[in-house]
FIKOLZA-1660 file (N, C-alpha, C; in steps of 0.1 Angstrom, whole numbers, plus 5000, padded with zeros to 4 digits):
% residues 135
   i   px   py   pz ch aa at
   1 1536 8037 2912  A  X  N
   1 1534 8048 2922  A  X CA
   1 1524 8058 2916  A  X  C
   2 1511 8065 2924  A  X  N
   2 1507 8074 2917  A  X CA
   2 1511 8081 2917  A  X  C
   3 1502 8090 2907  A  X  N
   3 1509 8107 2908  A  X CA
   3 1506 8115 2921  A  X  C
   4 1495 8112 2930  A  X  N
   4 1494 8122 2942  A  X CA
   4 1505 8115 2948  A  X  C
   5 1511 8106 2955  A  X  N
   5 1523 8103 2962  A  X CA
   5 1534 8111 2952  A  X  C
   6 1536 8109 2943  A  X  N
   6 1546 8119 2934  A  X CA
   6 1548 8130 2938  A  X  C
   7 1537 8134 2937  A  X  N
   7 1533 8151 2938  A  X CA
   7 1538 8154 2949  A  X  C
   8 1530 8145 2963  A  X  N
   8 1532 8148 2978  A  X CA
   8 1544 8145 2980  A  X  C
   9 1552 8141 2971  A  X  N
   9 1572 8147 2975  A  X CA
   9 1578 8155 2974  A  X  C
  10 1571 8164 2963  A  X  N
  10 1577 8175 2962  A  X CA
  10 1574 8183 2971  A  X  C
  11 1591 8187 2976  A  X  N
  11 1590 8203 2984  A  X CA
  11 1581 8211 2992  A  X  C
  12 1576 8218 2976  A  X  N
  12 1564 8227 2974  A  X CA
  12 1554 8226 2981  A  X  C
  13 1546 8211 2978  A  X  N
  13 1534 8204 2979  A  X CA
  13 1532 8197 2993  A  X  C
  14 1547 8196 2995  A  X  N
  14 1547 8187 3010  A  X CA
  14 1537 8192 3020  A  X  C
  15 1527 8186 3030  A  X  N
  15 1521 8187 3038  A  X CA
  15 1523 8185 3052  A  X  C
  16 1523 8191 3059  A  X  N
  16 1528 8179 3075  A  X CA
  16 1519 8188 3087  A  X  C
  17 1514 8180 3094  A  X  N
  17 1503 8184 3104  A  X CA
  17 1505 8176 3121  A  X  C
  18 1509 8184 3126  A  X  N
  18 1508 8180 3142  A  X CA
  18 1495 8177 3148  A  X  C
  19 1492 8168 3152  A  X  N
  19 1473 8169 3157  A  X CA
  19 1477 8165 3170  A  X  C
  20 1473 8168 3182  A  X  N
  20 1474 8168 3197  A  X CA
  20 1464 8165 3203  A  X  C
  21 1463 8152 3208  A  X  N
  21 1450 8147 3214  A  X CA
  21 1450 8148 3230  A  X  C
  22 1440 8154 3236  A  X  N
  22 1442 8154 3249  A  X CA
  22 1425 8148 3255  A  X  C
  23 1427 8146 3269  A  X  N
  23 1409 8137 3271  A  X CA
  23 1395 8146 3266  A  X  C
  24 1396 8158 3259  A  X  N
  24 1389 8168 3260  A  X CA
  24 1387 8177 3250  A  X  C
  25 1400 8173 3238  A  X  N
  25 1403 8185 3226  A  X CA
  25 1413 8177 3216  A  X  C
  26 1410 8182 3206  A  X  N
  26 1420 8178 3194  A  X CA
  26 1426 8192 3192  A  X  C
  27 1438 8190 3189  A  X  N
  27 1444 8206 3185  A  X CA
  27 1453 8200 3174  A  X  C
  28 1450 8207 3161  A  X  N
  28 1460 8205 3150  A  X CA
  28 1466 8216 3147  A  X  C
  29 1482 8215 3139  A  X  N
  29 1484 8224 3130  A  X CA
  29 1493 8224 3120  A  X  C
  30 1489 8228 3108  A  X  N
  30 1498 8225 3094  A  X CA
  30 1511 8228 3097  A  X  C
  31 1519 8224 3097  A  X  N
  31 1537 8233 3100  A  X CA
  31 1542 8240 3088  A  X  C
  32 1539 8235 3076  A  X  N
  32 1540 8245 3065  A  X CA
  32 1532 8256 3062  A  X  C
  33 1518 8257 3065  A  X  N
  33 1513 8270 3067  A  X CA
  33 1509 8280 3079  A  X  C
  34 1507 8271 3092  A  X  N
  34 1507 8282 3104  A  X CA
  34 1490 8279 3107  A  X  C
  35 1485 8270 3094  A  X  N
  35 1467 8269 3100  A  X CA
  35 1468 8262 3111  A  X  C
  36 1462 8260 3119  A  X  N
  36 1459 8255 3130  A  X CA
  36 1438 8255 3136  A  X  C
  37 1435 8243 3140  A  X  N
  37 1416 8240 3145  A  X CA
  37 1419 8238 3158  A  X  C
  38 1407 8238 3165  A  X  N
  38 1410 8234 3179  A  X CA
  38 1396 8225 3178  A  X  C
  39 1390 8219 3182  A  X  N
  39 1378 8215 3185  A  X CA
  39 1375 8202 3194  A  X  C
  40 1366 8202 3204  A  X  N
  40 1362 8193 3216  A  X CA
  40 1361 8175 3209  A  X  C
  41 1368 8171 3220  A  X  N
  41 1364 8153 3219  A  X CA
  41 1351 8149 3215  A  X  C
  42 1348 8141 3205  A  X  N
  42 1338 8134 3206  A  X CA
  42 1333 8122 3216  A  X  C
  43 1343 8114 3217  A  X  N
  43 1342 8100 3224  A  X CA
  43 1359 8106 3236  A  X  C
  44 1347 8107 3246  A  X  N
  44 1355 8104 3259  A  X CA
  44 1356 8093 3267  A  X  C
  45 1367 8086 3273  A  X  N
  45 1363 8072 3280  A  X CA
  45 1371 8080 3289  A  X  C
  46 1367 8073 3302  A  X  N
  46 1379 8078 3309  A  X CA
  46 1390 8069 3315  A  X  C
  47 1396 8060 3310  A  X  N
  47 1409 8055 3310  A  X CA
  47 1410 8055 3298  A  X  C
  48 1407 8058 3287  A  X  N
  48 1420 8053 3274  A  X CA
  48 1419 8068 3267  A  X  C
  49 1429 8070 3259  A  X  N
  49 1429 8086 3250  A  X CA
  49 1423 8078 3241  A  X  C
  50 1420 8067 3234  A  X  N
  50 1420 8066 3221  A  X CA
  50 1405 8065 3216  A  X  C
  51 1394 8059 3231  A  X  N
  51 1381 8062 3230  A  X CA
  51 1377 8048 3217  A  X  C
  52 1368 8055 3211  A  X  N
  52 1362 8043 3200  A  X CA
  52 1371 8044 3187  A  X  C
  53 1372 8039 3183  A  X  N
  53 1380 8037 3173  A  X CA
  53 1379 8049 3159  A  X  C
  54 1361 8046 3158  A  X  N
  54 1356 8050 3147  A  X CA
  54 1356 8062 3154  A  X  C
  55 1353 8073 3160  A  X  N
  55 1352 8081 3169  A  X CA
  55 1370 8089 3164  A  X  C
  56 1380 8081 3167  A  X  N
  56 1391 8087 3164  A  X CA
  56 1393 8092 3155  A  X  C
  57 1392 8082 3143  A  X  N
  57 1398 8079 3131  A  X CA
  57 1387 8098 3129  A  X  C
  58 1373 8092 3128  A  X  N
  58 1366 8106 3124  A  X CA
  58 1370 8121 3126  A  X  C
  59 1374 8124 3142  A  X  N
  59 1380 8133 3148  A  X CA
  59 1398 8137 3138  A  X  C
  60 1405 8127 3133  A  X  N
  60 1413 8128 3129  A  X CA
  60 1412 8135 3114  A  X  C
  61 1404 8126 3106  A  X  N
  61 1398 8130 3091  A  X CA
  61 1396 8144 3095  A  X  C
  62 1388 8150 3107  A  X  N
  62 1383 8163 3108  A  X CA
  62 1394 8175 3111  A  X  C
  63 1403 8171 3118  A  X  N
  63 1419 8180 3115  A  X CA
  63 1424 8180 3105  A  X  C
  64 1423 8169 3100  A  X  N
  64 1436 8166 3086  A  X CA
  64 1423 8179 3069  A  X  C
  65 1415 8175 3075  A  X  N
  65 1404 8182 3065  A  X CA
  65 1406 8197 3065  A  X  C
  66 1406 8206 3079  A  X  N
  66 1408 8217 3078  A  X CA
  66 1419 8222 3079  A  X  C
  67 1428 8214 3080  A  X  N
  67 1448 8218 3079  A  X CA
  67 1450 8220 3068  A  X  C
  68 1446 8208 3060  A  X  N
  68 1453 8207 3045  A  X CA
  68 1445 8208 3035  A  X  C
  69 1449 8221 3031  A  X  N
  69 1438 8232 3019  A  X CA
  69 1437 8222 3002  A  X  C
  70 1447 8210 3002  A  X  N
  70 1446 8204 2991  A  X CA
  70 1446 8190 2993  A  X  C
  71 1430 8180 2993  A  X  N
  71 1430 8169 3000  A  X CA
  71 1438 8161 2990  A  X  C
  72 1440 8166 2981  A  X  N
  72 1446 8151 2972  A  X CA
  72 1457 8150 2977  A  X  C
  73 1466 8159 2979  A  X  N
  73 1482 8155 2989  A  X CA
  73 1480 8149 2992  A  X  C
  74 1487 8137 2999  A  X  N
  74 1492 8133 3010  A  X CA
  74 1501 8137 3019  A  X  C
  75 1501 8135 3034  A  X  N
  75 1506 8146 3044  A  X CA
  75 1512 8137 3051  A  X  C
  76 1522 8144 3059  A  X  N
  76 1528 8139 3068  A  X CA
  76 1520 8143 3087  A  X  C
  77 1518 8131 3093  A  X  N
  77 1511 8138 3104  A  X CA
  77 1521 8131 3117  A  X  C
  78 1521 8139 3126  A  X  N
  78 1527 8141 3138  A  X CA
  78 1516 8138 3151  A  X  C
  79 1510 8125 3157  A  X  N
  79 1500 8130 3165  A  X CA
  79 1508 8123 3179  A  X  C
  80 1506 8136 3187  A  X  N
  80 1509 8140 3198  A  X CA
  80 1500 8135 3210  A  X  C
  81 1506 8131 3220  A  X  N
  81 1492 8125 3233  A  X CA
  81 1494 8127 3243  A  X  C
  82 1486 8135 3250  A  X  N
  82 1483 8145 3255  A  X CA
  82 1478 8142 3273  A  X  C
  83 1478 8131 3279  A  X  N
  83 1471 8132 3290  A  X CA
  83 1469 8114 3290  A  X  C
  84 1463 8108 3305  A  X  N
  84 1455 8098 3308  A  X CA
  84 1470 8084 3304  A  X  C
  85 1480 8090 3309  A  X  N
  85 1492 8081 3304  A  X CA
  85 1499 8072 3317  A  X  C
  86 1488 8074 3324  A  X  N
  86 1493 8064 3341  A  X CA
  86 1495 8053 3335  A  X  C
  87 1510 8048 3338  A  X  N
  87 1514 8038 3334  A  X CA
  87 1518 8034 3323  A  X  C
  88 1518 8048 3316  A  X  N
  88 1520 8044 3299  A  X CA
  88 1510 8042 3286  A  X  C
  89 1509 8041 3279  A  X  N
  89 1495 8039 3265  A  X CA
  89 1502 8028 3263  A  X  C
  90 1489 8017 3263  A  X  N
  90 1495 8006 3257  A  X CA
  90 1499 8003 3241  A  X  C
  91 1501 7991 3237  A  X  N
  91 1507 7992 3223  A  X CA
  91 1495 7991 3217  A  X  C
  92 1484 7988 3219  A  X  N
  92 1473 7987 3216  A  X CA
  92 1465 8003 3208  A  X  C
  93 1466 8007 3221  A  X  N
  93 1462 8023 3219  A  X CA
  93 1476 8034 3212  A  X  C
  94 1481 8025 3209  A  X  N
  94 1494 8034 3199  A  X CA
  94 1488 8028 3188  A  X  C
  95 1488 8017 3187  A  X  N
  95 1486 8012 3170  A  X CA
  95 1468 8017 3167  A  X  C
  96 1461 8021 3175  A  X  N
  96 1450 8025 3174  A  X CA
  96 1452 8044 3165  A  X  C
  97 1461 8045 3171  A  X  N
  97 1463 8063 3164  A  X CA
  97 1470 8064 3155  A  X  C
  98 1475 8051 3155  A  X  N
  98 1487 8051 3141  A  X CA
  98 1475 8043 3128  A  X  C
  99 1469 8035 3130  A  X  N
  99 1458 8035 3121  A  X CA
  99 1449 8039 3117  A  X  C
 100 1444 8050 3128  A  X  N
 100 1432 8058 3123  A  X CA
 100 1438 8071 3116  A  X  C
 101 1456 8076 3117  A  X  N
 101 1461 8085 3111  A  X CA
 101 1463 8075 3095  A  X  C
 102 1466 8065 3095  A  X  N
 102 1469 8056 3082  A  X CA
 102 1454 8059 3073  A  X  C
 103 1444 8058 3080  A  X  N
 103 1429 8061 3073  A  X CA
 103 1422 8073 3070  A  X  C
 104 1432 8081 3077  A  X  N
 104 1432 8093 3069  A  X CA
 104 1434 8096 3056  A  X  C
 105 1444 8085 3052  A  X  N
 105 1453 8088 3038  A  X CA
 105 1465 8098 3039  A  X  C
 106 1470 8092 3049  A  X  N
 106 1481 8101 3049  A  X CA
 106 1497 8089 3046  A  X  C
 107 1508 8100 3043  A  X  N
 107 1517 8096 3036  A  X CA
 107 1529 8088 3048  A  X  C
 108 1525 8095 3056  A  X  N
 108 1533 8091 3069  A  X CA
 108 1528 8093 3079  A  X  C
 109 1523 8085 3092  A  X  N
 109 1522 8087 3109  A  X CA
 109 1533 8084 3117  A  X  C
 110 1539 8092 3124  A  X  N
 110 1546 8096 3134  A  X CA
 110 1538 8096 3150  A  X  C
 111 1542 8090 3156  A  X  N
 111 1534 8090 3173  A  X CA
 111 1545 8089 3184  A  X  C
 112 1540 8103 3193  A  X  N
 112 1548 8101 3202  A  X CA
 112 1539 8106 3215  A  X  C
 113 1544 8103 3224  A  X  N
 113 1538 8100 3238  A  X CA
 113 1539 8118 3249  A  X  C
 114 1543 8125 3241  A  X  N
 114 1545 8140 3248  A  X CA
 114 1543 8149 3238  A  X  C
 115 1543 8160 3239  A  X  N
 115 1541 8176 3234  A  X CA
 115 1553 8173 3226  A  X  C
 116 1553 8179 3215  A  X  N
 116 1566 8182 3207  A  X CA
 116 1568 8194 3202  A  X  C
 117 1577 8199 3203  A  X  N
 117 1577 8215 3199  A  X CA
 117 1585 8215 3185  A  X  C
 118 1578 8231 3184  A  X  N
 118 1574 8229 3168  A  X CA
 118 1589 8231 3157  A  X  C
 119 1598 8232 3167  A  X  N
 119 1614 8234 3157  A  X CA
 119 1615 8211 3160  A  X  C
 120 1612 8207 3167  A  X  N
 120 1613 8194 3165  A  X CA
 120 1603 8190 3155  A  X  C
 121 1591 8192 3154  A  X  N
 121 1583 8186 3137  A  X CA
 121 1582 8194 3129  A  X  C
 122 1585 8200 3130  A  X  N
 122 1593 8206 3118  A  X CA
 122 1601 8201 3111  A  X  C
 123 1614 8196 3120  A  X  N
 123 1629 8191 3116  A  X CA
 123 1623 8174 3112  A  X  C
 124 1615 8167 3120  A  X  N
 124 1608 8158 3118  A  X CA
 124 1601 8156 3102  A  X  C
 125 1593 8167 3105  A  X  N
 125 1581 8160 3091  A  X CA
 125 1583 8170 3075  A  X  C
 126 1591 8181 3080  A  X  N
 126 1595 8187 3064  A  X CA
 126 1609 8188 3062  A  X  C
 127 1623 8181 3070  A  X  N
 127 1633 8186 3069  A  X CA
 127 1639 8168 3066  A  X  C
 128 1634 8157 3072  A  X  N
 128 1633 8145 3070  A  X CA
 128 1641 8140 3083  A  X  C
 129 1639 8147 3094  A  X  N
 129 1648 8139 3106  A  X CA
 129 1643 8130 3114  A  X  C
 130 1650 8123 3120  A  X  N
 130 1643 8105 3124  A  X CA
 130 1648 8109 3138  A  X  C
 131 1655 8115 3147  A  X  N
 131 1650 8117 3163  A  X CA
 131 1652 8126 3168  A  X  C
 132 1643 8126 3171  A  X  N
 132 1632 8136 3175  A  X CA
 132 1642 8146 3193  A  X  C
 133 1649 8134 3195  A  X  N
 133 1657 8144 3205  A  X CA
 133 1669 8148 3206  A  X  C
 134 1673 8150 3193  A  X  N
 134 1686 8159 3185  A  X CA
 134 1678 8170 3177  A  X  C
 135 1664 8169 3176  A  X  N
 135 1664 8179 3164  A  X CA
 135 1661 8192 3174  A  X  C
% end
């Protein structure tokens, strides 16, 4: 095991970041510090949220970069989806946001299909709770 996974268990050091994608904006925010970016889509399609792949993954590194003031952590991320859900996101375009958050370098991805409020990832990604509609 390295020592940054080490590290990024402890307490202190823990990171965890909500990023909210909608057809038009990314919105992130650290839960342990209160930082929070807003900034416009790069790759719009108009039926899928998840757009180009490479497009994601980049827009993703670009939240996780300005949330979390110490890149060597590894973080816990929460990404939220926001819009363009007629019919559902297929499993396709879930595992598309769950691997461009994995290529972040992050310690954990969490994906859920609505807004989550913030006493739920909270209880989620720094408290260690697994559902999401008890917490």
């Amino acid at each position: 095991m390295s020592i940054h996974l080490l590290i990024s268990k402890i307490p202190y050091f823990r990171q965890a970041c909500v990023i909210t994608f909608s057809p038009h904006q990314v919105i992130g925010e650290n839960i342990r510090t209160g930082e929070r970016c807003c900034f416009p889509r790069s790759s719009k399609h108009p039926r899928t949220l998840a757009g180009d792949f490479f497009s994601l993954e980049e827009e993703l590194k670009k939240a996780i970069s300005e949330l979390v003031p110490r890149k060597w952590i590894k973080s816990k991320i929460l990404i939220c989806l926001d819009g363009l859900n007629e019919g559902g996101y297929t499993n396709i375009e879930k595992r598309a946001f769950r691997e461009a958050g994995m290529g972040t370098g992050a310690m954990e991805v969490y994906l859920s299909d609505q807004i989550i409020s913030h006493s739920q990832a909270f209880e989620l990604l720094v408290n260690g709770g697994t559902d999401l509609d008890n917490a």
